[in-house]
N, C-alpha and C positions, 0 to 999 in steps of 0.2 A: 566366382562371379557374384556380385550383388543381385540381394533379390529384389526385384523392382516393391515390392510389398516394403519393403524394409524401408525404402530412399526415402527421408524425409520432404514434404514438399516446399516446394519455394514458397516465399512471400508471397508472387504474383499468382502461383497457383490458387492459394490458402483464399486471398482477395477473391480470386476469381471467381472459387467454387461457390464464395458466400455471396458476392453479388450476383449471380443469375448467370442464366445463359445468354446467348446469342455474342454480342460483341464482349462477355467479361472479359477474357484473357487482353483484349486490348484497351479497355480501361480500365481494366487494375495496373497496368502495365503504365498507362499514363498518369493515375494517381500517382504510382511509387517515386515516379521521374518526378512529375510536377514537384512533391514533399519530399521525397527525399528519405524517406521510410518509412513505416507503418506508425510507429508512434508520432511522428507530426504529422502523418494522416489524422491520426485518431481525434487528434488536439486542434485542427485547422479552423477555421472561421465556416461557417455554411454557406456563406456567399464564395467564398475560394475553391470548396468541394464543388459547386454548383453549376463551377464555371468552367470546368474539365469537360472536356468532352466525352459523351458517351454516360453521362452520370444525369438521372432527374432524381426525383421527391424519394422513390422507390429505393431504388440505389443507395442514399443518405441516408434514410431512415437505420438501413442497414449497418453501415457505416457507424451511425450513430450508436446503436444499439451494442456494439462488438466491447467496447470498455467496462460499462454496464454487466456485462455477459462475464467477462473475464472476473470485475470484482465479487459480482456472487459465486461463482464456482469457486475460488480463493476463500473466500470468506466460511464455505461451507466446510476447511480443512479445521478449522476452529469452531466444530460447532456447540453450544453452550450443554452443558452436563458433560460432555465426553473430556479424556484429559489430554492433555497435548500430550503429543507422540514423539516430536521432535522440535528441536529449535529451528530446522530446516521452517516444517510449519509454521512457525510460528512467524518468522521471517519472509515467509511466500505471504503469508493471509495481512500483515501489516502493511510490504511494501503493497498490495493491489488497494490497500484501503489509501495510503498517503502519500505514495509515490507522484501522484499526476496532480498533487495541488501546488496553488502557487500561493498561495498563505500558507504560513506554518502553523501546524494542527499539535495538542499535547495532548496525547492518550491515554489510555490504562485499562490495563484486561487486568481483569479480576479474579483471584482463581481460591480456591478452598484448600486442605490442607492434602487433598491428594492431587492437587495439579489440574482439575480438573475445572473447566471454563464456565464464572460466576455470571459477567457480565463485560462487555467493550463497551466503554464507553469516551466518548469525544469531550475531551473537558473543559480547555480552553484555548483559544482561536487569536492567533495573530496576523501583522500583517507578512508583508516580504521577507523581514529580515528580522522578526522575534514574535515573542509573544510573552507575558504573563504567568506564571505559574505560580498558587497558592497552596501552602502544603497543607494548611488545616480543610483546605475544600477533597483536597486527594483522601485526606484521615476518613473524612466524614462519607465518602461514598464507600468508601472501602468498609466501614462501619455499619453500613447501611445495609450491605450486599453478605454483610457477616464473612469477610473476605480472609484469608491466613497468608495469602500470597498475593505481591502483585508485579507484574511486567510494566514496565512508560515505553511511552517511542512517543517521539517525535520527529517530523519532519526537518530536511531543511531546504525550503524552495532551488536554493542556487543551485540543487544537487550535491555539493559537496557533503560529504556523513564526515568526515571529522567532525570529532567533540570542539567546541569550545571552554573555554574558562568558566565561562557562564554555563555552562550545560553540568562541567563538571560540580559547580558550586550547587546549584540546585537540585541535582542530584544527591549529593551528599543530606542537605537540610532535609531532602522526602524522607531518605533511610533513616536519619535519625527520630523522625514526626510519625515513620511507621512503627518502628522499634516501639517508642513510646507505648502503644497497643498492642504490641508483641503479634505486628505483620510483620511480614520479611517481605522485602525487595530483590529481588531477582535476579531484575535486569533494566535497564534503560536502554534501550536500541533506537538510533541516529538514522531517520532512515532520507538514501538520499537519492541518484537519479540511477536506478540499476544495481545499488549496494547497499548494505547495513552495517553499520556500527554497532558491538555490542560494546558498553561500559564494563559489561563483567568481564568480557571476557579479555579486555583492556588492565581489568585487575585496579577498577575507578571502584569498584564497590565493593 
């Protein structure tokens, strides 16, 4: 027999217990309906949360607050001096950082020569469907940061984490720009709506 300690709880519980008492279990319950799940809960308009029943100021704040909450606790599996532990990690704390944008972000974590976290930094910013990548700007922080290793990811709004052609080629150009200063590249990880793309482990790098 299952132990009720054990039963993981539902969505509508999880909602409920964090919005409050009195009516929650029936307006988390109409959130879910209304969106259609937690993550376009998370992502909805304020005026659309607003207008559910059983939800005010109090309620929202809350709501609001839940993405927020998730990407720092993510964030703190990569926290800087300590060395990553696993690619799992490494993979959790990227997608909470660029999973829920809808511009594509290019990244880079910075790490020293025992693996261990220099700096994350957000490098360059596109729109829907690309973005810019400069490898002498990548050389140079990495330079900066006295770096030995470095990880990229980026996004891809549409969700889809297949590489493209273009992903592949500039990939290539950073590994050779880092070589140069005798950094090694790592990895490039595609991250997209719920998954990641590793390059290496693609056998792109």
């Amino acid at each position: 027999m299952e132990n009720p300690a054990d039963r993981r709880p539902t969505d509508i519980e999880l909602l409920a217990a964090l919005i409050g008492a009195g009516s929650a279990s029936e307006a988390a319950t109409v959130l879910l309906q209304q969106f259609g799940g937690l993550r376009a809960l998370l992502h909805a308009d304020t005026a659309d949360i607003l207008a559910c029943r059983g939800i005010g100021r109090a309620r929202l704040e809350v709501i609001r607050a839940l993405p927020e909450l998730a990407r720092r606790y993510y964030s703190e599996s990569l926290p800087t001096g300590e060395a990553i532990r696993s690619p799992a990690d490494t993979e959790a704390f990227l997608q909470s950082r660029m999973r829920h944008l809808d511009h594509e972000l290019f990244c880079c974590l910075f790490l020293d020569n025992r693996h261990r976290v220099l700096r994350f930094d957000e490098l360059f910013r596109g729109t829907i469907d690309g973005t810019s990548v400069y490898p002498r700007e990548v050389v140079k922080e990495a330079l900066a940061v006295n770096a030995a290793a470095v990880i990229l990811a980026h996004n891809h709004p549409s969700g889809v984490a297949e590489p493209s052609q273009a992903d592949e080629r500039i990939t290539r150009r950073l590994k050779s720009a880092l070589e140069l200063v005798d950094i090694r590249l790592l990895d490039h990880l595609i991250i997209g709506d719920g998954r990641a793309t590793s390059l290496a482990t693609r056998g792109l790098i």
